[in-house]
N, C-alpha and C positions, 0 to 999 in steps of 0.2 A: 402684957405691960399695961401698967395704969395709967390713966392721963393725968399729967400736973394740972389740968385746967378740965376740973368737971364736965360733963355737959347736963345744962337743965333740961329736961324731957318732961314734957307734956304726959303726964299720967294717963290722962285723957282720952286725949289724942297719941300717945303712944311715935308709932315713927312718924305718923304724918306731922306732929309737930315739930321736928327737925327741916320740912322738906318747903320750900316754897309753893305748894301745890302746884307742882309740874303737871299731875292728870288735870288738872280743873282748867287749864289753861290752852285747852283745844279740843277737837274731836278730830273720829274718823268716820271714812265712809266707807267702807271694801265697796268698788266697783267692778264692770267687766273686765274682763283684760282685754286691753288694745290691739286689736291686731292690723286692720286695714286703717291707710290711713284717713281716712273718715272718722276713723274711733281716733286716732292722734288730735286729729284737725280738733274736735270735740274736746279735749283733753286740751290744746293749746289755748281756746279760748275757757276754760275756768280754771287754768293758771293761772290767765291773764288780770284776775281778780285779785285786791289786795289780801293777802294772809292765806293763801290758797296755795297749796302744795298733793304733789303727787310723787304715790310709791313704791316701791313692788318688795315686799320680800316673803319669806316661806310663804303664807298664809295667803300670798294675792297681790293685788293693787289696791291701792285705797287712794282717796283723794285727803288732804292732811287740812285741816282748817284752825288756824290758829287763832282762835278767840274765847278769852278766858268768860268762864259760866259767871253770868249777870246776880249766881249766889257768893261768889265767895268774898268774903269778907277781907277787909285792908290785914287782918292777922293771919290771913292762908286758910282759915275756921270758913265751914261751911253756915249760911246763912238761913238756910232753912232744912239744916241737918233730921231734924227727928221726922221731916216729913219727904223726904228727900227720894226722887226717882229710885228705882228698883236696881237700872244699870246701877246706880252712884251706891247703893245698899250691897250687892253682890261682890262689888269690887273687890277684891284681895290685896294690898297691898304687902303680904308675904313677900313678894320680890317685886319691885317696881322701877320706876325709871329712876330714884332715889340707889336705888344697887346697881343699875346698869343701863346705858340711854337706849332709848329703843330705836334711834338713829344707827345707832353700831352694828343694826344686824339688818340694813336697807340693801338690799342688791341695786338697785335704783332709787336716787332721790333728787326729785328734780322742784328748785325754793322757786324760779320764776320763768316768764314765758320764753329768756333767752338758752338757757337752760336744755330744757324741752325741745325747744327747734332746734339746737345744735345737735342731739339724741336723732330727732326724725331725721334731719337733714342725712347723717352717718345709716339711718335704719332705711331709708328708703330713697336710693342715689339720685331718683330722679323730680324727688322733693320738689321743686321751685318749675320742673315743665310742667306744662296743664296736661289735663287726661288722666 
């Protein structure tokens, strides 16, 4: 079926010009996996930080940082493209968060530190005794 209402596409930029630059607009960090709570404790304080998120699915945990790259420009166009990190050059966007949220496939996602302590609280009953 054709659309009654074209869409203009960035020749260009090809799909990213459809996309609000969803990848530009955070990183990750694969970290260890948690297991004592020491590593939670650890994990609860850089939650606790604004835009800081943590996550677990196939691949690990990672810690989710949501701060958009200091290049990309007010039109979603990256701002120093032709010279641009290696990661930002390899990237594929063949299938990206544009096709499908990379949130959808989180076994754990936890946005802030109340979050997370309700997760420990349940993973280790004795959470709030000392020892």
């Amino acid at each position: 079926m054709i659309s009654a209402f074209p869409i203009a596409i960035d020749v260009e930029r090809g799909k990213c010009g459809l996309c609000p630059a969803i990848c530009c607009g955070y990183i990750t960090q694969k970290i260890p996996t948690p297991r004592a709570r020491s590593d939670f404790e650890h994990l609860l304080w850089q939650i606790s930080h604004k835009n800081i998120e943590t996550y677990k699915d196939e691949d690990g945990w990672f810690l989710l940082i949501r701060s958009p790259c200091e290049h990309l420009r007010d039109d979603g166009g990256c701002g120093i493209y032709e010279t641009r990190p290696s990661i930002c050059r390899d990237y594929s966007n063949e299938f990206c968060e544009l096709d499908d949220s990379a949130e959808r496939h989180f076994a754990l996602h936890f946005r802030d530190h109340g979050e997370l302590l309700r997760y420990c609280e349940k993973r280790f009953r004795k959470w709030h005794k000392e020892g």
